[in-house]
C-alpha positions as a Markdown table, in Angstrom:
| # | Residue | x | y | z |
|---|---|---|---|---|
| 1 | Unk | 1.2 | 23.4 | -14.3 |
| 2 | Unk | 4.0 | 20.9 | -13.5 |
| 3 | Unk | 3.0 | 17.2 | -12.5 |
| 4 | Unk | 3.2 | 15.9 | -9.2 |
| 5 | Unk | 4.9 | 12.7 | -9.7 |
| 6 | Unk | 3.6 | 10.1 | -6.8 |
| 7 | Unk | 6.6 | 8.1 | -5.3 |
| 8 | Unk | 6.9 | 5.8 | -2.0 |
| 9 | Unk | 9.5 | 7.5 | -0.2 |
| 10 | Unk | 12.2 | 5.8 | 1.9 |
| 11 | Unk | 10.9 | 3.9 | 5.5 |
| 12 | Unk | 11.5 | 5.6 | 8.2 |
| 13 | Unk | 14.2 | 3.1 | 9.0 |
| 14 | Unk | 16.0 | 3.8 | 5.7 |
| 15 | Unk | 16.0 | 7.5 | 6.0 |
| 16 | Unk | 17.3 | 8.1 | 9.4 |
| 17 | Unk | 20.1 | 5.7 | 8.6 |
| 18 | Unk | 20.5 | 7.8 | 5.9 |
| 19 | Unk | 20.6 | 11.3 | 7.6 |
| 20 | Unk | 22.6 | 13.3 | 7.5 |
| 21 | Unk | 23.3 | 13.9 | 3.6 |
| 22 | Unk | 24.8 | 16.6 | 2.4 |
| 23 | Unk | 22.4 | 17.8 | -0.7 |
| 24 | Unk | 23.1 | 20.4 | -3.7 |
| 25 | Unk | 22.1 | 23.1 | -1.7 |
| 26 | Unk | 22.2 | 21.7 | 2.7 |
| 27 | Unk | 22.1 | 18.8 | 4.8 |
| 28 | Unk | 19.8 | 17.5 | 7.3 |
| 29 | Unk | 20.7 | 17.8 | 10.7 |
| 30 | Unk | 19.6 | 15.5 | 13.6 |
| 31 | Unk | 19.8 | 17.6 | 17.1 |
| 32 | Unk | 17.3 | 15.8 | 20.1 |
| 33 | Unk | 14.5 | 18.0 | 19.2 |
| 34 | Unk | 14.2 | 17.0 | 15.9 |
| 35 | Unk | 15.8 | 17.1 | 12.7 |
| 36 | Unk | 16.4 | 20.1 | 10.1 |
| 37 | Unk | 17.6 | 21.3 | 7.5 |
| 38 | Unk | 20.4 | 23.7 | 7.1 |
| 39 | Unk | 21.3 | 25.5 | 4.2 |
| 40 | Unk | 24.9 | 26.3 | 2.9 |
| 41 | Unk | 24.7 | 29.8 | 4.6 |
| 42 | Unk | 23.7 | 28.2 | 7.8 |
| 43 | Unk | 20.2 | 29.7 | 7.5 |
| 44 | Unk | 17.2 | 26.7 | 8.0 |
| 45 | Unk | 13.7 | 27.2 | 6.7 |
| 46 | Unk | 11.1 | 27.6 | 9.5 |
| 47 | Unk | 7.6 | 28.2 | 9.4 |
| 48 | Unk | 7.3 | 27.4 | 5.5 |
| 49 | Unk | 7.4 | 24.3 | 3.5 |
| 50 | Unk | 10.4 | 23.4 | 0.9 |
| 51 | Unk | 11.5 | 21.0 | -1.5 |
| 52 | Unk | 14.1 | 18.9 | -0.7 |
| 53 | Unk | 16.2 | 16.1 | -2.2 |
| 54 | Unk | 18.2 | 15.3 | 0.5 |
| 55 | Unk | 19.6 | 11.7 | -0.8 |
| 56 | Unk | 20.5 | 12.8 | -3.8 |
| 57 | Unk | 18.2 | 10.3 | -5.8 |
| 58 | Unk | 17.0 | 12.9 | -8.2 |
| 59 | Unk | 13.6 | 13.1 | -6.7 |
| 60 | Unk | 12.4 | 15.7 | -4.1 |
| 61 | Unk | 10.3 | 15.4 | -1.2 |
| 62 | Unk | 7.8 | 18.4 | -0.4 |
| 63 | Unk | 8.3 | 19.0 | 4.1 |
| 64 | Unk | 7.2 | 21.1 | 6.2 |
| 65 | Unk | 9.3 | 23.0 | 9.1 |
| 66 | Unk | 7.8 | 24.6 | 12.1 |
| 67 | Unk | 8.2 | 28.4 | 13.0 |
| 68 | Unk | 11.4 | 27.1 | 15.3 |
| 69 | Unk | 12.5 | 25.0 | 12.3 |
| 70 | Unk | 12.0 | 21.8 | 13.4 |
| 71 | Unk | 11.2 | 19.1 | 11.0 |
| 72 | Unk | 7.1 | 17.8 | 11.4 |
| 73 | Unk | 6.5 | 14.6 | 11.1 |
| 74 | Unk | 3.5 | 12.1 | 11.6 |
| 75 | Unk | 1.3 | 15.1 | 11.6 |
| 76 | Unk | -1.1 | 17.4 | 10.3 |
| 77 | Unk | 0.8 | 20.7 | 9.5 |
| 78 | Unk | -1.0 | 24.4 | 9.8 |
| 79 | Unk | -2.3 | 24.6 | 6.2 |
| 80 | Unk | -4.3 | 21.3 | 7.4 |
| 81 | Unk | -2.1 | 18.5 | 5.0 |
| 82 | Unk | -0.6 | 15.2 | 6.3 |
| 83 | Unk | 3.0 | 14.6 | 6.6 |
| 84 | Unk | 3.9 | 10.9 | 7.4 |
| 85 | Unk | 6.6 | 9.9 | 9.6 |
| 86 | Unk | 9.7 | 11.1 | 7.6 |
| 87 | Unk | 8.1 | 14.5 | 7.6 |
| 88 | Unk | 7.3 | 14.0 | 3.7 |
| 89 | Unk | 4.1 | 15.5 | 2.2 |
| 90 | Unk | 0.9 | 12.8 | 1.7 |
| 91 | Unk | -2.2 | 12.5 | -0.1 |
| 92 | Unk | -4.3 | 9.3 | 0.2 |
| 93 | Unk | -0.9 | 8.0 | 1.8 |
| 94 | Unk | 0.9 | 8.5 | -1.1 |
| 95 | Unk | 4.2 | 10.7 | -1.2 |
| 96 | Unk | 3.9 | 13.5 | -3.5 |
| 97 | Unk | 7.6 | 14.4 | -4.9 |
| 98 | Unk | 8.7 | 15.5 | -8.4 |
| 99 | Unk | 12.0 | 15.8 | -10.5 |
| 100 | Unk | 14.8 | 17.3 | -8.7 |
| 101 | Unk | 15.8 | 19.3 | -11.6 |
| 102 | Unk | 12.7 | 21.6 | -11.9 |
| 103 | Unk | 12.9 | 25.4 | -10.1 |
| 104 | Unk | 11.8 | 24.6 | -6.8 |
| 105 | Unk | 9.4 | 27.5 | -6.0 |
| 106 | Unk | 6.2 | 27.1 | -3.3 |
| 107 | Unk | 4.9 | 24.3 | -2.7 |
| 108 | Unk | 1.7 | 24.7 | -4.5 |
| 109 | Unk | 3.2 | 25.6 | -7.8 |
| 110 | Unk | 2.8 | 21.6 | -9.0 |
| 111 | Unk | -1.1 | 22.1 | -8.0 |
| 112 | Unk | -3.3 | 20.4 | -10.8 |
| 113 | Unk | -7.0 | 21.7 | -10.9 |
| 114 | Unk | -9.2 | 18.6 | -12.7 |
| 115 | Unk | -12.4 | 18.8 | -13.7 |
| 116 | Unk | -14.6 | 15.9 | -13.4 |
| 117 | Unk | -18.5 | 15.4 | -14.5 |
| 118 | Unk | -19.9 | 13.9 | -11.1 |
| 119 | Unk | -23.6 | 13.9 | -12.9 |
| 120 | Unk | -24.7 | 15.0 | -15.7 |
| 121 | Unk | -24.3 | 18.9 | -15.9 |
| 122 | Unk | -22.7 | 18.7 | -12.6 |
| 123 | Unk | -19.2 | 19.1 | -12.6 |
| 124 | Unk | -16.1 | 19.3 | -9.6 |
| 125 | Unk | -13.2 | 21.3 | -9.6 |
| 126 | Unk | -10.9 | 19.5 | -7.9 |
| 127 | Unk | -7.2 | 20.0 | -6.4 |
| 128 | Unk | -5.7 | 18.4 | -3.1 |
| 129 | Unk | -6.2 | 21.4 | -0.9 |
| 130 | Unk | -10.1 | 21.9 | -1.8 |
| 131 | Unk | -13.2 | 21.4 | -4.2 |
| 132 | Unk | -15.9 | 23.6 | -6.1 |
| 133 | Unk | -18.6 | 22.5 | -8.0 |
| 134 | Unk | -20.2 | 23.8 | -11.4 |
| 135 | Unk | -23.6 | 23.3 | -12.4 |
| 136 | Unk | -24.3 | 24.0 | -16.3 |
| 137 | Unk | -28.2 | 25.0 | -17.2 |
| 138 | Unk | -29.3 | 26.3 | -20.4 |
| 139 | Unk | -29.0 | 30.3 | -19.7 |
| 140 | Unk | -26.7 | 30.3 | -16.8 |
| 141 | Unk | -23.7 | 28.3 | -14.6 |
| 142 | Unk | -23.8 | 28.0 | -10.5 |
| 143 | Unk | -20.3 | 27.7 | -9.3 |
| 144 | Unk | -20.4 | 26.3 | -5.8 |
| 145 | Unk | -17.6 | 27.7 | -3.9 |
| 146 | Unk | -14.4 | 29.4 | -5.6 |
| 147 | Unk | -11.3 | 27.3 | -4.4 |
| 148 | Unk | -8.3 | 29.5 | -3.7 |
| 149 | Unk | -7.5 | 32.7 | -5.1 |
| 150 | Unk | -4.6 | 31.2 | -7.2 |
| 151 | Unk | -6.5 | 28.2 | -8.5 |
| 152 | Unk | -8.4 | 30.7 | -11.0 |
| 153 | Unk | -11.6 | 29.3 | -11.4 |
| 154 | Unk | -13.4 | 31.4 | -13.9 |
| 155 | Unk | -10.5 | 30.3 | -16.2 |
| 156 | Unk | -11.4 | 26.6 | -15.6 |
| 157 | Unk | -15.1 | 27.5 | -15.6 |
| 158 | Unk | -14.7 | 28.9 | -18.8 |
| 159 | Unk | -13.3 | 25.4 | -20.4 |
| 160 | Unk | -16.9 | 23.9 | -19.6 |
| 161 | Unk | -19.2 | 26.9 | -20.4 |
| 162 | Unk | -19.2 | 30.6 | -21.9 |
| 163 | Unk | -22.6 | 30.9 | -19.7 |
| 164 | Unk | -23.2 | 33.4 | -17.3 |
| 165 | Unk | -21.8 | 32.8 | -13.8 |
| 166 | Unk | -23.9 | 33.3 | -10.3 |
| 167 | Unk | -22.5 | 32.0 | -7.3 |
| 168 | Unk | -23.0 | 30.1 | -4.0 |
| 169 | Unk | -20.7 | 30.0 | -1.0 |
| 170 | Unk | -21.2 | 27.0 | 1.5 |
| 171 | Unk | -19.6 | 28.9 | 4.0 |
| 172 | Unk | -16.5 | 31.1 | 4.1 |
| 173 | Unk | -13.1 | 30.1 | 5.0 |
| 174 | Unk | -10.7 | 31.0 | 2.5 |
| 175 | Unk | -10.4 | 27.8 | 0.4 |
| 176 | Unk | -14.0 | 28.8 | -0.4 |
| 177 | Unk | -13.9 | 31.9 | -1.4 |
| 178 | Unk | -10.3 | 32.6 | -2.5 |
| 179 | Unk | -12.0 | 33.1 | -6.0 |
| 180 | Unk | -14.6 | 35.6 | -5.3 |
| 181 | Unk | -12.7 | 38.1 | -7.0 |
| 182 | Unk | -13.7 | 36.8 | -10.2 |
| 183 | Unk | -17.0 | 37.7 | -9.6 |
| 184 | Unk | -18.8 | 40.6 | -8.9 |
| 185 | Unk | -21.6 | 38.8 | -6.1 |
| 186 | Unk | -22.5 | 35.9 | -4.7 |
| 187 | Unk | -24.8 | 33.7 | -2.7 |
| 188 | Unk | -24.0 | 33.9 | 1.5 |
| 189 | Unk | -25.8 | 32.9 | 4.2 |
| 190 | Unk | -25.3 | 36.2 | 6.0 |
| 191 | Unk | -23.9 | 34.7 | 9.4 |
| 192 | Unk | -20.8 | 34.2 | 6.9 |
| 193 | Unk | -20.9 | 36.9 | 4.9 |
| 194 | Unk | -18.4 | 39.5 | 7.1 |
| 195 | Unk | -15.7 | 36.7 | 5.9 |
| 196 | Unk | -15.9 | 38.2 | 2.1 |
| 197 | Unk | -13.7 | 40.3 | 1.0 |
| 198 | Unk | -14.7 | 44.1 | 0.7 |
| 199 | Unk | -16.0 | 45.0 | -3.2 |
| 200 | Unk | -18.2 | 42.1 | -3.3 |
| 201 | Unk | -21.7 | 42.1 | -3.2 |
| 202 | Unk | -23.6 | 39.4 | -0.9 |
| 203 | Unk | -26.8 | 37.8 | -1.7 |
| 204 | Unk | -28.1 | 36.4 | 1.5 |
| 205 | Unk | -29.9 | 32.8 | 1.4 |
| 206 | Unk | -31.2 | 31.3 | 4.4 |
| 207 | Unk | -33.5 | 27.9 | 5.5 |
| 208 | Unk | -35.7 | 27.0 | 2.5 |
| 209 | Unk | -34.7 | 29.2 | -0.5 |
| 210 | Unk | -34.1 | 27.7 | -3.9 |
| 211 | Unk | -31.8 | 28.1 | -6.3 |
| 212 | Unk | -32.2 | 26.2 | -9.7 |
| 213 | Unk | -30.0 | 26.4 | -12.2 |
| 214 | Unk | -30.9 | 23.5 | -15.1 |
| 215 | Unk | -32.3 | 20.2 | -14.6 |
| 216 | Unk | -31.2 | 21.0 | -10.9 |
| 217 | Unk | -33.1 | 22.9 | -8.2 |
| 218 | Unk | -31.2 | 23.1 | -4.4 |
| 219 | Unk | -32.9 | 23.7 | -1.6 |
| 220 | Unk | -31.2 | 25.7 | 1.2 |
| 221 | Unk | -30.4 | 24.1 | 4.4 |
| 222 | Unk | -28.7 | 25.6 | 7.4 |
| 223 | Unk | -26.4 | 23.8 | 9.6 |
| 224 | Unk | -24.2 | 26.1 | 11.5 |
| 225 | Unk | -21.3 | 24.3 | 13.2 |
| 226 | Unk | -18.3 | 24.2 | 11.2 |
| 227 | Unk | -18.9 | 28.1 | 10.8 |
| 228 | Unk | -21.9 | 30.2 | 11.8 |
| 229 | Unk | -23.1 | 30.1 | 8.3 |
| 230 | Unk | -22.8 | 26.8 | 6.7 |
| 231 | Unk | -25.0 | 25.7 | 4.2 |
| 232 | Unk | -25.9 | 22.8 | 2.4 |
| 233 | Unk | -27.7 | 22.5 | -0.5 |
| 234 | Unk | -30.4 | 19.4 | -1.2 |
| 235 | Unk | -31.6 | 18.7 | -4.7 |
| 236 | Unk | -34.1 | 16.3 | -4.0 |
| 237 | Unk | -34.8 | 14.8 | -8.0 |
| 238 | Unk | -31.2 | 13.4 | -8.0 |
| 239 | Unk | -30.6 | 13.2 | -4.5 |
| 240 | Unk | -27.3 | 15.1 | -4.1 |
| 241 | Unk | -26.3 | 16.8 | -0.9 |
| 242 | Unk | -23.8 | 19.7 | -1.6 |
| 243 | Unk | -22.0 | 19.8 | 1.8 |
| 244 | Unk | -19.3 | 22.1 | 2.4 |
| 245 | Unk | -16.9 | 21.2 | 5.3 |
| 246 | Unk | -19.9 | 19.3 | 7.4 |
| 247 | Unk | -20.3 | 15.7 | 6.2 |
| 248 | Unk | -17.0 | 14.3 | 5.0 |
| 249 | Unk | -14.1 | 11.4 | 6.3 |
| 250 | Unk | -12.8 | 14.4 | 7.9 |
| 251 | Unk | -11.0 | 15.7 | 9.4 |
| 252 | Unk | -13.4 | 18.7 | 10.3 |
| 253 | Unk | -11.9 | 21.4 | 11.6 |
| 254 | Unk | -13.8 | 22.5 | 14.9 |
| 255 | Unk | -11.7 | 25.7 | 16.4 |
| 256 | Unk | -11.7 | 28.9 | 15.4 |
| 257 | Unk | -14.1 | 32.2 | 15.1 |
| 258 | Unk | -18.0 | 30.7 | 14.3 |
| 259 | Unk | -17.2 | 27.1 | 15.4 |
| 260 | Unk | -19.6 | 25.3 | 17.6 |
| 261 | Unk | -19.6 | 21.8 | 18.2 |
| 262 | Unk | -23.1 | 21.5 | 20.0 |
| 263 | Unk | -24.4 | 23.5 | 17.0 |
| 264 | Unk | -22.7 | 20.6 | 14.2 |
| 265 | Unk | -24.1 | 17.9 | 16.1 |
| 266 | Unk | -27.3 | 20.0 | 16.2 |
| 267 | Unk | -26.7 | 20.7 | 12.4 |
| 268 | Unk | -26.4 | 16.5 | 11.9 |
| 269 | Unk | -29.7 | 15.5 | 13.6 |
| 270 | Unk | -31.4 | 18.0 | 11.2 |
| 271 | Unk | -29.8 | 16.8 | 8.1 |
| 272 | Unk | -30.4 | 13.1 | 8.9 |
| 273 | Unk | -34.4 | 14.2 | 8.1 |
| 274 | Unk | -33.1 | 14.1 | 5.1 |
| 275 | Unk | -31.6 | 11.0 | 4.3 |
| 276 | Unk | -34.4 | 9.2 | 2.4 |
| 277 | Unk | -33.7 | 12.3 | -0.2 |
| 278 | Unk | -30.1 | 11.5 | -0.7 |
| 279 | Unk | -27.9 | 9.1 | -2.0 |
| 280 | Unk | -24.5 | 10.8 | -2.9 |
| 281 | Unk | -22.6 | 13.8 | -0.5 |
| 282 | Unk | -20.4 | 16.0 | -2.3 |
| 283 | Unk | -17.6 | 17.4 | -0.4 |
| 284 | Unk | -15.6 | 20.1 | -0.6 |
| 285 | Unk | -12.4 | 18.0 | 0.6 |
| 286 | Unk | -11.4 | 14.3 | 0.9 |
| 287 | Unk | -12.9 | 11.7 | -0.8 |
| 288 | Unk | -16.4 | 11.9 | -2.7 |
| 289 | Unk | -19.4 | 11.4 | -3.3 |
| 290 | Unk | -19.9 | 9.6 | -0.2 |
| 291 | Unk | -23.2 | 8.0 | 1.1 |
| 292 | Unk | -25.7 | 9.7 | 3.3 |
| 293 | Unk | -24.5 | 7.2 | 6.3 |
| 294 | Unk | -21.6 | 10.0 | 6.6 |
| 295 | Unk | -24.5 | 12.1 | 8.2 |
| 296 | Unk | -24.7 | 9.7 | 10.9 |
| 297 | Unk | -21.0 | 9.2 | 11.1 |
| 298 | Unk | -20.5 | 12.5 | 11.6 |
| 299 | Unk | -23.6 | 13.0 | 14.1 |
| 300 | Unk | -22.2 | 10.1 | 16.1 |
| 301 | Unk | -18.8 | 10.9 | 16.2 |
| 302 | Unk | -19.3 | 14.0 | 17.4 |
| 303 | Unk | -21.3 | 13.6 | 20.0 |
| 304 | Unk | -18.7 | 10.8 | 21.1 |
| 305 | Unk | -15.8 | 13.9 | 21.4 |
| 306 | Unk | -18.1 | 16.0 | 23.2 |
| 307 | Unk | -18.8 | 13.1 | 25.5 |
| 308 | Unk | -15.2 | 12.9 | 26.2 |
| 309 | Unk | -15.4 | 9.1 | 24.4 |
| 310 | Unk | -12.4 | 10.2 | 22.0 |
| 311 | Unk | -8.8 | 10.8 | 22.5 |
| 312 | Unk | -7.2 | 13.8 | 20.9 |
| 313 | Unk | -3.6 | 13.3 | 19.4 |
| 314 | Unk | -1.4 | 16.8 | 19.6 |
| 315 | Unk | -1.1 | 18.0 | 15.8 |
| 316 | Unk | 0.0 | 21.2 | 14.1 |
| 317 | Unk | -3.3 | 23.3 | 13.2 |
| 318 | Unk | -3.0 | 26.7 | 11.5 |
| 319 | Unk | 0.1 | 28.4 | 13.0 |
| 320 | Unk | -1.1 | 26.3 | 16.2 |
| 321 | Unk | -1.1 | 23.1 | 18.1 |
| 322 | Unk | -4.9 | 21.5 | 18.6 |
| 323 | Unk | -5.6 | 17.6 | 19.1 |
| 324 | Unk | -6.6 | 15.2 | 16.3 |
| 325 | Unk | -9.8 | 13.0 | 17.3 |
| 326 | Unk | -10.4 | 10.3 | 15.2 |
| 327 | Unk | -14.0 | 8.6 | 15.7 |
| 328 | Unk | -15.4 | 6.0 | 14.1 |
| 329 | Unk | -15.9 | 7.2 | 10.9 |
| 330 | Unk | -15.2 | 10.7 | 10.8 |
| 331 | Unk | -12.0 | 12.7 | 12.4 |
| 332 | Unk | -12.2 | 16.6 | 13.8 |
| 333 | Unk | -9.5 | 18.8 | 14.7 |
| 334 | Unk | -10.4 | 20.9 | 17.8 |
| 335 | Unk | -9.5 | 21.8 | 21.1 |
């Protein structure tokens, strides 16, 4: 996979002064709506992201245009990634852009998958849209969600160990279990299990069952919220909370089919029982391990949204517009 080459693009200042410039293959247009970009044909990209080096400095910028073509900016776009206020691609704050020369195709192709040993025999496969984890025993592997379909992650499992696979969903949106397909089964809660795809076979867990695989044995806890069937899973020895979507920075999307905001903050109380039995949280996005305060954070934040204590900022959400409510600690996207 190409590398993503991290650059500071221009301040919004500098690139409005800029605009329009006529690039190799458009030019940025500025109407009172918004800018966009218009192609040599006079076609405009809308609804999709693209590549674009529109000062000609040899590097391009990754943005995304809505379905009327319009330029986002200082946003969180459908797919659930930031754009700053130039309407460039972020991660951590950072730009993402690469050479201007390569083949421009989506803009995923540049997507690096890295492995990382978190603890010993526990390992997360990590890109910038999502996470899985693989824990490596003596007869057998558990893979911990699938990433996307296109990630491949029996490939990359198959770099750490030629050990049989079984594996657990934490719940199941598609940046969960894009990689199902790989396998023939896995482990679901079965409140999420109508979200697999047909030809798999689900193992239901539920409250309390164990699944050990090594030096590490994970109990089962419900905490419906961010879907109807979220787990996380709690080994106790090393104090590691495998999370899902629940207990992260955020932000947590909370809209949609099998969303319940009383039920999360429900699903919070219960896991902060838990917190003398756990040190690090492992995501499945944003920054990790994080401490078990993030329980809290999440508990308190939000029951301050459904108190009405936060304000929501309008932001693109999945084909959509919802409101952005940053708390204390933790943000949510919802209604």
């Amino acid at each position: 996979m190409k590398k993503i080459y991290a650059r500071i693009l221009l301040t919004a200042a500098a690139l409005t002064a800029a605009l329009p410039i006529t690039a190799a293959a458009g030019t940025w247009e500025r109407e009172p709506a918004g800018w966009w970009w218009k192609e040599e044909d006079g076609s405009y990209p809308a609804g999709e992201w693209r590549w674009l080096d529109g000062n000609q400095d040899g590097i391009a910028e990754c943005y995304y245009f809505n379905g009327a073509g319009w330029l986002v900016t200082d946003a969180q776009t459908p797919d659930g990634w930031m754009v700053n206020a130039d309407g460039a691609w972020t991660e951590d704050g950072i730009v993402q852009a690469r050479e201007a020369e390569e083949d421009f195709g989506g803009m995923w192709d540049t997507i690096a998958l890295e492995t990382k040993e978190v603890m010993t025999n526990l390992y997360a496969l990590d890109e910038s849209r999502t996470r899985a984890y693989l824990v490596v025993g003596e007869d057998k592997a558990l893979l911990i969600d699938t990433l996307f379909e296109e990630d491949n992650v029996l490939e990359k499992v198959r770099e750490i160990t030629d050990l049989p696979v079984e594996v657990v969903i934490t719940h199941g949106h598609p940046d969960h279990i894009g990689g199902i397909g790989y396998f023939d089964s896995c482990y679901i809660n079965e409140k999420d299990a109508y979200l697999l795809p047909e030809g798999i076979t689900a193992r239901y867990i539920s409250e309390g069952d164990v699944l050990s695989c090594g030096e590490y044995s994970f109990e089962v806890i419900e905490i419906p919220g961010h879907t109807e069937g979220s787990i996380a899973l709690l080994d106790r020895n090393h104090r590691v909370l495998i999370a899902g979507d629940s207990v992260q920075p955020g932000p947590i999307v909370m809209f949609g089919e099998g969303t319940d905001l009383e039920a999360y903050i429900s699903s919070m109380a219960k896991l902060m029982n838990y917190a003398d039995d756990i040190q690090y949280v492992l995501a499945g996005h944003h920054e990790y391990p994080v401490g078990s305060a993030y329980i809290q954070y999440a508990y308190e934040d939000a029951l301050a949204l459904v108190n009405g204590e936060l304000t929501g900022t309008p932001t693109p959400a999945m084909g959509t517009t919802k409101n952005l409510y940053q708390g204390a600690h933790v943000s949510f996207i919802a209604d």
